[in-house]
ZANU-347272 format. One record per residue: x, y, z of N, C-alpha, C in turn; residue in three letters. Coordinates in steps of 0.02 Angstrom, whole numbers, plus 50000, padded with zeros to 5 digits. Each point is the difference from the previous one (the first is absolute). Layout:
XYZXYZXYZAla...
end
This chain:
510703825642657500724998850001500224996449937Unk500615000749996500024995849958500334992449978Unk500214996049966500344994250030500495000950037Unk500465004850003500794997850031499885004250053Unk499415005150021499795000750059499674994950047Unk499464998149962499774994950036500514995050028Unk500544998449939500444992650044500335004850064Unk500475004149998500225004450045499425000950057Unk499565002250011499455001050056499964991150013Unk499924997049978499834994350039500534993149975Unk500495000650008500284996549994500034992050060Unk500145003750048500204995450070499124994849971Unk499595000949982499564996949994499994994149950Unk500335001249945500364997049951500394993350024Unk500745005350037500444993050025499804995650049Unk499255003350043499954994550043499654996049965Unk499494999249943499564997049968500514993749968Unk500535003449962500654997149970500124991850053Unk500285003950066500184995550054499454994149992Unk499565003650027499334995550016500114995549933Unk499725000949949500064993849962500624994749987Unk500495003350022500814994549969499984997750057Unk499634999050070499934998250050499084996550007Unk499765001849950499104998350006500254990349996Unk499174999549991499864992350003500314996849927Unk499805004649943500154996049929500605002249992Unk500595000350054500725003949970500284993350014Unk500414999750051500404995050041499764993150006Unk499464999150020499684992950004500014995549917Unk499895003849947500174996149953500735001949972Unk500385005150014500594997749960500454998450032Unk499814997450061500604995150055499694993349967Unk499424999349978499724991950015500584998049940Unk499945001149918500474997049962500614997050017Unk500455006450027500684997350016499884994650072Unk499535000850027500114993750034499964993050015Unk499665000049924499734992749989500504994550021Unk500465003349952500584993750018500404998750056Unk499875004650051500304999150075499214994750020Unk499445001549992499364998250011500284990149988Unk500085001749927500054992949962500504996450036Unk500655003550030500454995650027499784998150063Unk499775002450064499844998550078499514997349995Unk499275001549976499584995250007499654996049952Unk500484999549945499584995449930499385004749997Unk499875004149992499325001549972499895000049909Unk499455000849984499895000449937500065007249969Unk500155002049947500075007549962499465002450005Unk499414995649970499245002449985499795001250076Unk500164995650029499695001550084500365005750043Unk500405001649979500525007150036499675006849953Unk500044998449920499645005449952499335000350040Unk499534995750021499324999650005500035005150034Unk500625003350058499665006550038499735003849984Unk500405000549943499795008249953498964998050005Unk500084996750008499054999750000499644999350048Unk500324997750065499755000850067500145008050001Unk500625003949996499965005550029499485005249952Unk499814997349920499525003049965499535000250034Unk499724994850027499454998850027499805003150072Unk500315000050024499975006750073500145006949967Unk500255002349957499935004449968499185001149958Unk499694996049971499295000849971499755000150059Unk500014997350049499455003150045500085005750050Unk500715002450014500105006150042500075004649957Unk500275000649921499805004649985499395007049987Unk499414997549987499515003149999500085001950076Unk500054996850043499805004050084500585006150007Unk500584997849983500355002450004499955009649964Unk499774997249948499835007649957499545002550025Unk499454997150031499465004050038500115004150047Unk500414994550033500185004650080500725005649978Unk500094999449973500505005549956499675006849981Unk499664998349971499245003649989499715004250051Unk499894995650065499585005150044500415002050064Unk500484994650009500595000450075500555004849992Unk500294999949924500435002349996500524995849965Unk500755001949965500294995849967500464998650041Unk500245003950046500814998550051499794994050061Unk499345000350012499914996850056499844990549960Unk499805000349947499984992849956500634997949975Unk500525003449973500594999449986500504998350069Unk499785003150035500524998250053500054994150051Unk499314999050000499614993050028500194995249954Unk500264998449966499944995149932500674999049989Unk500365006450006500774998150001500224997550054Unk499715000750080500294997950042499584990750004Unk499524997049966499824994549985500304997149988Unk500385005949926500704994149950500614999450048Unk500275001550027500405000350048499994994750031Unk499524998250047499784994050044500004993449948Unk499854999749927499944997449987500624997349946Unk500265003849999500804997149972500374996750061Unk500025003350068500354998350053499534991050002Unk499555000449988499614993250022500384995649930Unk500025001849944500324996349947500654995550025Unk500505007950036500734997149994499994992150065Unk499264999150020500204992550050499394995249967Unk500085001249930499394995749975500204994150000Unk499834992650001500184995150025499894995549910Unk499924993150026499894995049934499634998249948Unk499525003650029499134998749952500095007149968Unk499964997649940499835005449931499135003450022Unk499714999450025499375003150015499975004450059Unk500484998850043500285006050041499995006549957Unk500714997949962500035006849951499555002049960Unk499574997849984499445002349948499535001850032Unk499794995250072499585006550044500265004850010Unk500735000550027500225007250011499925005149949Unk500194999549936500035003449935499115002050000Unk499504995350011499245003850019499935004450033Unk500285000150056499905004450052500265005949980Unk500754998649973500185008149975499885005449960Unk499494995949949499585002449950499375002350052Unk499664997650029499275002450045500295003550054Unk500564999750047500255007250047500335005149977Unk500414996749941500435006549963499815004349938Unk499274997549981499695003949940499925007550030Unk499965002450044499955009049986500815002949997Unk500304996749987500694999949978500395001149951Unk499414994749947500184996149947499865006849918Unk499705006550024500145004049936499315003950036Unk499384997950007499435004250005500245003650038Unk500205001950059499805003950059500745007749941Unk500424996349987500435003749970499695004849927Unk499894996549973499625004249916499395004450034Unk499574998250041499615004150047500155005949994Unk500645001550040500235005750021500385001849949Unk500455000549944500255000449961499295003049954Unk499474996049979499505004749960499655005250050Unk500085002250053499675003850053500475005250000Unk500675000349986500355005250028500295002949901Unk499744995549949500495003249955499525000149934Unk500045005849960499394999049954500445002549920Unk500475004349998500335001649958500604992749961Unk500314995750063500684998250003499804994350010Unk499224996249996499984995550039500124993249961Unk499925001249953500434992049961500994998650041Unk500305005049985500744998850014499825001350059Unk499654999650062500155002750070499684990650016Unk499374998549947500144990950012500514995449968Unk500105003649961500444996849970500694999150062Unk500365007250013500405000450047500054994150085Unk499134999549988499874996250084500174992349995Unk499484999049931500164993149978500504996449962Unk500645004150019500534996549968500404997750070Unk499675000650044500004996050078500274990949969Unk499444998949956499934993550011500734997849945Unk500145003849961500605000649977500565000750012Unk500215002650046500394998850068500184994150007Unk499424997950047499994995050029500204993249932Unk499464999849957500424994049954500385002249979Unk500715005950007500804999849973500424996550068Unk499635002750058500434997950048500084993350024Unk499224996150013499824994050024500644995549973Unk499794997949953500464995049967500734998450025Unk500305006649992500754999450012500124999950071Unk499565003050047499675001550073500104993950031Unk499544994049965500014993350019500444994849991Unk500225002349957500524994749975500805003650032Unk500185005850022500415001750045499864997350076Unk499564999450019499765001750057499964989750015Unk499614997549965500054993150006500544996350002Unk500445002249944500974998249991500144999950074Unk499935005750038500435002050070499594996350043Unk499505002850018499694994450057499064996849970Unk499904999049962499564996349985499235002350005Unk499464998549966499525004249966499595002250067Unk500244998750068499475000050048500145007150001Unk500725001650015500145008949998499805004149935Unk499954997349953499585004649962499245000450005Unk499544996750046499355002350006500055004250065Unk500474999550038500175008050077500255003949957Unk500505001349968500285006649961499355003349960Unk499614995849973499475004049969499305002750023Unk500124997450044499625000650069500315006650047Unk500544999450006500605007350017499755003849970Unk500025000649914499925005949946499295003050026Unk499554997350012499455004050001500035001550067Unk500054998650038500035000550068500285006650028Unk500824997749951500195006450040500025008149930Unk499994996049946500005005449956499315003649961Unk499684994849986499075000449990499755004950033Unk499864994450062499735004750067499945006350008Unk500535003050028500275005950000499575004749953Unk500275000049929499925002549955499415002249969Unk499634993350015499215000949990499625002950041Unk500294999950085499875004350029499835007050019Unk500815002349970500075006849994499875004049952Unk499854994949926499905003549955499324998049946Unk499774997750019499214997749990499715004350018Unk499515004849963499695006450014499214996449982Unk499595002250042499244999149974499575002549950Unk499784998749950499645005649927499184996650047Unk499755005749984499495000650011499424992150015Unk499564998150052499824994549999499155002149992Unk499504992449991499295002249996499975003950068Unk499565004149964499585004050055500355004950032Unk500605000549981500435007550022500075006249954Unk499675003350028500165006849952500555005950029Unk500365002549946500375006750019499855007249984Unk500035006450018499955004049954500745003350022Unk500395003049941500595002050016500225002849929Unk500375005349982500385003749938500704996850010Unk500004994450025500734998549993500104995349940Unk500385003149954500144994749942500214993950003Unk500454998350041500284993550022499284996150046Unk499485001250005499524996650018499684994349953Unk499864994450037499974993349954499274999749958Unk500184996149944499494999149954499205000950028Unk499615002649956499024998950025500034992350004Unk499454999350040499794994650014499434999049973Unk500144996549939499234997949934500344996649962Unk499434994149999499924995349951499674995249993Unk499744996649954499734995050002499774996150075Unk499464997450006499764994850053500054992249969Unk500184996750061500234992149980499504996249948Unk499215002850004499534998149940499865000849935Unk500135008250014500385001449924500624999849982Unk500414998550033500744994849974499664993849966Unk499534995450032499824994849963499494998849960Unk499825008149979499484999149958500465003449896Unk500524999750045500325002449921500534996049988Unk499804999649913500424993549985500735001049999Unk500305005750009500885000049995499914996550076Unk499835001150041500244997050062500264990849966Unk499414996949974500174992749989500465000149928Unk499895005449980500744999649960500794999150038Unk500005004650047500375001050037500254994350044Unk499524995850009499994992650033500154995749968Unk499705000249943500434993649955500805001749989Unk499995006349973500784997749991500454999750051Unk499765000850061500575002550048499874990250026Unk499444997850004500024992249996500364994949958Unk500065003949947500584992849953500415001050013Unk500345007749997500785001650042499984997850051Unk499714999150041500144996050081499994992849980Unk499724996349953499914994149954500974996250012Unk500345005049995500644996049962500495004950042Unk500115006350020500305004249990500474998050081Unk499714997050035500344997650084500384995949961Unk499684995249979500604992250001500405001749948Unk500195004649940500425003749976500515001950042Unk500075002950030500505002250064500084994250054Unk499474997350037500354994650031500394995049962Unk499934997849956500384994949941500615002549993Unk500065005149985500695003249943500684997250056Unk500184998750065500594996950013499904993449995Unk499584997950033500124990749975499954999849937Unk499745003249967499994997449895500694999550003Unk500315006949999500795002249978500404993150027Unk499884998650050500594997150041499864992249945Unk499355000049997499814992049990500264999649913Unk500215006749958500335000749960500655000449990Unk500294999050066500854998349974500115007650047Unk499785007550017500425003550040500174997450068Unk500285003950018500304999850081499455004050039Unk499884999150060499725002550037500035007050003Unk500625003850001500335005150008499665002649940Unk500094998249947499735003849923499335001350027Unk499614995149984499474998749991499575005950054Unk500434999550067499625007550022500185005349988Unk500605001449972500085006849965499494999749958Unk499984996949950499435001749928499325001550039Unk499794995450049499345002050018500065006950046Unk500425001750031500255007250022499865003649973Unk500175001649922499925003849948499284999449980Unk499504996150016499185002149991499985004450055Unk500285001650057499785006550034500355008449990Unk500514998049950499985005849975499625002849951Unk499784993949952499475002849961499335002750011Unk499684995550067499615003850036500165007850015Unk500295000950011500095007150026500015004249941Unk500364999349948500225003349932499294999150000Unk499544994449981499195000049983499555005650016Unk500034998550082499615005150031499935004550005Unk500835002449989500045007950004499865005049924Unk500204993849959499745002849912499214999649983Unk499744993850027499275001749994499915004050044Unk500095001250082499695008150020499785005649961Unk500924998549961500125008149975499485000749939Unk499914993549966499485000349929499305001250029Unk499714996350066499355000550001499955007350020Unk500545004750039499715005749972499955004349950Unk500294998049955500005001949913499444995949964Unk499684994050000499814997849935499504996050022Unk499474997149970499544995950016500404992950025Unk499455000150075500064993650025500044993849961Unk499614999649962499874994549947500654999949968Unk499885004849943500784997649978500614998650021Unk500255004350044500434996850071499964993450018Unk499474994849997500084994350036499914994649934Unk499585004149942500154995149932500704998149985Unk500525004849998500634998949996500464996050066Unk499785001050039500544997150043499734993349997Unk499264998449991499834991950009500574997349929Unk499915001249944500234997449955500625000949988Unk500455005050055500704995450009500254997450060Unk499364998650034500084994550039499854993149982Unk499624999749919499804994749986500524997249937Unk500515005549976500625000149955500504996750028Unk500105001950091500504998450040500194991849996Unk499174997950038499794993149989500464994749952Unk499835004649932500034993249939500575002849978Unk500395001950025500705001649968500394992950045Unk499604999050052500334994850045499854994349983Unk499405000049956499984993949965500374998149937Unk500405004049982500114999949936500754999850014Unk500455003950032500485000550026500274996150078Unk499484998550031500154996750067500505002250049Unk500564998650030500215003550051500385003349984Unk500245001949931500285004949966499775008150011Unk499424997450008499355007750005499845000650076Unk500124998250045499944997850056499985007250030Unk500445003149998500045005950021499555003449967Unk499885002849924499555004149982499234997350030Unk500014994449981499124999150031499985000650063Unk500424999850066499965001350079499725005649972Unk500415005649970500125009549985499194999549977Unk499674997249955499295001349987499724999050046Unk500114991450051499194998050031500105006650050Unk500775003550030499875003750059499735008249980Unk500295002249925499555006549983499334997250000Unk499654994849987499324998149963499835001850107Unk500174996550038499804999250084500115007550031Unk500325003749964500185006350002499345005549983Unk499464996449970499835004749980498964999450014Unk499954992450023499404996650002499705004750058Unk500265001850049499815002550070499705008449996Unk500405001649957500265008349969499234999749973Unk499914996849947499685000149964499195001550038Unk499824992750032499755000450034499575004750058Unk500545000350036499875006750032499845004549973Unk500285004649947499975007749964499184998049977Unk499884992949975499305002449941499574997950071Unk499884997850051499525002450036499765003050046Unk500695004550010500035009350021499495002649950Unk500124998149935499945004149953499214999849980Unk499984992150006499144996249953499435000250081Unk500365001850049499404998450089500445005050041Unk500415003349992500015006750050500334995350059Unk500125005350040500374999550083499324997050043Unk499655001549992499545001050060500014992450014Unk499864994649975500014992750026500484995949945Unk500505004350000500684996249972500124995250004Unk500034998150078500304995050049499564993049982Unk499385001049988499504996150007500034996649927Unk499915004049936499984997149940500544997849986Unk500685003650024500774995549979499954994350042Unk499774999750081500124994450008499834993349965Unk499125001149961499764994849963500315000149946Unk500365004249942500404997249965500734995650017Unk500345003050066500574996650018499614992650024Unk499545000550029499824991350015499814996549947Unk500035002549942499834997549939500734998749998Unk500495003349982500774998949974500094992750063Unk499875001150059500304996750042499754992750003Unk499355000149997499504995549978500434993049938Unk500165004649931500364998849935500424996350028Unk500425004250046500654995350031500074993950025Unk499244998350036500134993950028499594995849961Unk499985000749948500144993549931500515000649964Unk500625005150008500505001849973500364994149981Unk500214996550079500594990450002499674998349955Unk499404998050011499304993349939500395001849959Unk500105007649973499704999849922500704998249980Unk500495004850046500774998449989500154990849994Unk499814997850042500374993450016499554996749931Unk499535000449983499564995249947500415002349951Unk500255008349963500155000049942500954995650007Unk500335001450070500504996049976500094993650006Unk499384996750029500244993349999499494998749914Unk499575005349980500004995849911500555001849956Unk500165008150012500504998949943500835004350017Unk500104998250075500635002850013499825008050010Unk500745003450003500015009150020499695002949952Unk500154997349936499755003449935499175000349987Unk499664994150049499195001349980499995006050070Unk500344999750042499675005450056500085006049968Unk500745002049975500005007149968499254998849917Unk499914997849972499624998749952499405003650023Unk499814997450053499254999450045500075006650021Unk500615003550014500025005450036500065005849946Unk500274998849940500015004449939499135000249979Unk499624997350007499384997849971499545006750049Unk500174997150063499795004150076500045008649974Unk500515000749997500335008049991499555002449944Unk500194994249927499465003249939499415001650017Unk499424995950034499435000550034500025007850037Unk500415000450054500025004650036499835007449958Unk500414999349922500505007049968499044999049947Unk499724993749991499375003549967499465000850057Unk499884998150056499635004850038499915006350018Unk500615003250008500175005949989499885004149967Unk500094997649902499705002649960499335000149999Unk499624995350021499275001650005499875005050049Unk500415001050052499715004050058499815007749965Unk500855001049955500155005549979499225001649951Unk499664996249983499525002249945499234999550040Unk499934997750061499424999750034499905008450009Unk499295000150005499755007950049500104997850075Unk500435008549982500525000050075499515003750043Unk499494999250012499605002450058500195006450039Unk499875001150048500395004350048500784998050017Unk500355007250005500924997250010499775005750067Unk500374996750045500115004050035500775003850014Unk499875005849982500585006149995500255001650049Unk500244997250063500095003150071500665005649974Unk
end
């Protein structure tokens, strides 16, 4: 077939993948946490760093359900892990909106949603997305994972409407609503199964899903792009959360209004989307590598324009860090379809995502140490440095012997 057949034949598979993520674990749970700090900060005195710290409790239930998560994706199936996981997050926003006085409530909760809501959180989705699409399949992830793009255009303004009128408890039920009643559904009806271990088909139907071959989880770790692949997707998880949780309290703590300050961060989820859907469209045109050399290094341009310019640039650097977040996942995904095959997808992405997720929960540390030494300007600094790192790993990848690719 060919691409615009393939999207046409399987589309409904697409939008539910779409759903699933602007509704997964890494959508909503972090881009409600920003805008709520300061409802957080007003009712119960908590600390910034100790409200940011979630982002690393929920990393951290994420490093360890992910790998299970991709396994059983792997052999159960992807609709039946996805759907279990969304109805987790559910229970577990509804448990948020009566969270009480202790800041460790919420940060256990934020654990939990990372370890029940990881088959949620992208694996069980890219799964099926590299299972059902082999021509189209950069823009058909690209297309899924601008979910989480969505979600950071909407959150922001979401919360800060929604808190104005009756206060932040109804924005953890309304988002809790969204998946519930719109997720659900969707992922339901339109979550199709690609092929799992140990199932075979024989059939002349073209619209039949990808072979099932690739790499085994030992030789994933016996080749060095895999720990290429780990390091960089580890320094980007290094900085790349508390980037986005920061950007409304910075603004505000810079002289905007509340109101601004989540528009501008609004506008990192359109760049997500613009990201995702332009790297799709490149990773099926052009080497992976070069594709992600360039976007690191104007994600690392975005950075120091903000150092140099400060909230003048405010908007252009949101527009980078959210193409740069736009494109880490994409990336990701496509090269180990590409470098370990379908066959234990689930299993090797999960150990790279518990690596990203892992990254995350030293994300606050690293965040809170660079601004209490040298203000916003050493975090973006630290984070321009991050990206450069990222944009020369890459180039080395591009020049390693590329072993077996698997061509599904």
């Amino acid at each position: 077939m060919t691409k615009r057949e393939e999207l046409a034949a399987n589309w409904p598979v697409v939008l539910a993948a779409f759903v699933g993520v602007m509704t997964g674990a890494w959508a909503f749970p972090v881009f409600i946490l920003g805008p709520l700090i300061k409802p957080f900060e007003a009712e119960f005195a908590w600390s910034r760093t100790g409200i940011v710290a979630c982002t690393s409790f929920l990393a951290a239930g994420l490093v360890i359900a992910t790998p299970i998560a991709g396994r059983l994706a792997d052999r159960i199936g992807v609709r039946v892990v996805a759907l279990t996981s969304m109805v987790m997050l559910v229970l577990c926003f509804g448990v948020m909106s009566m969270i009480g006085g202790a800041l460790w409530h919420l940060q256990l909760l934020y654990f939990f949603m990372g370890l029940l809501g990881a088959g949620c959180g992208g694996v069980a989705y890219t799964r099926a997305i590299g299972g059902w699409f082999r021509k189209a399949r950069g823009l058909a992830l690209g297309i899924t994972l601008t979910g989480t793009g969505v979600a950071s255009a909407v959150a922001p303004n979401l919360v800060e409407f929604v808190n104005a009128a009756a206060g932040w408890r109804w924005v953890c039920i309304i988002v809790a609503g969204i998946t519930l009643l719109v997720g659900l559904p969707i992922v339901f009806f339109g979550l199709r199964e690609p092929l799992r271990v140990g199932q075979v088909i024989e059939t002349d139907d073209s619209n039949c899903p990808v072979s099932l071959i690739g790499a085994t989880r030992a030789e994933a770790l016996r080749d060095p792009r895999f720990y290429i692949l780990a390091a960089t997707i580890g320094i980007f998880g290094l900085v790349i959360s508390s980037l986005l949780v920061h950007t409304v309290p910075m603004l505000i703590d810079m002289g905007m209004t509340p109101t601004r300050a989540a528009q501008i961060a609004s506008f990192s989820g359109i760049s997500i989307i613009i990201g995702r859907l332009s790297i799709g469209w490149m990773l099926d045109r052009y080497s992976p590598t070069a594709v992600g050399i360039v976007i690191f290094v104007l994600g690392s341009v975005g950075c120091l324009l903000f150092v140099l310019l400060g909230a003048g640039a405010a908007l252009i650097t949101v527009a980078a860090i959210g193409f740069l977040v736009g494109a880490e996942i994409d990336l990701l995904s496509f090269m180990v379809l590409r470098y370990f095959g379908l066959l234990n997808y689930g299993a090797i992405y999960g150990i790279l995502f518990g690596v990203y997720s892992g990254a995350g929960i030293m994300a606050p540390l690293v965040a809170g140490g660079l601004i209490w030494w040298g203000g916003y300007n050493a975090l973006f600094i630290g984070a321009a440095s991050t990206f450069l790192t990222a944009a020369f790993l890459f180039f080395v990848l591009g020049f390693m012997p590329t072993g077996k690719n698997w061509e599904l």
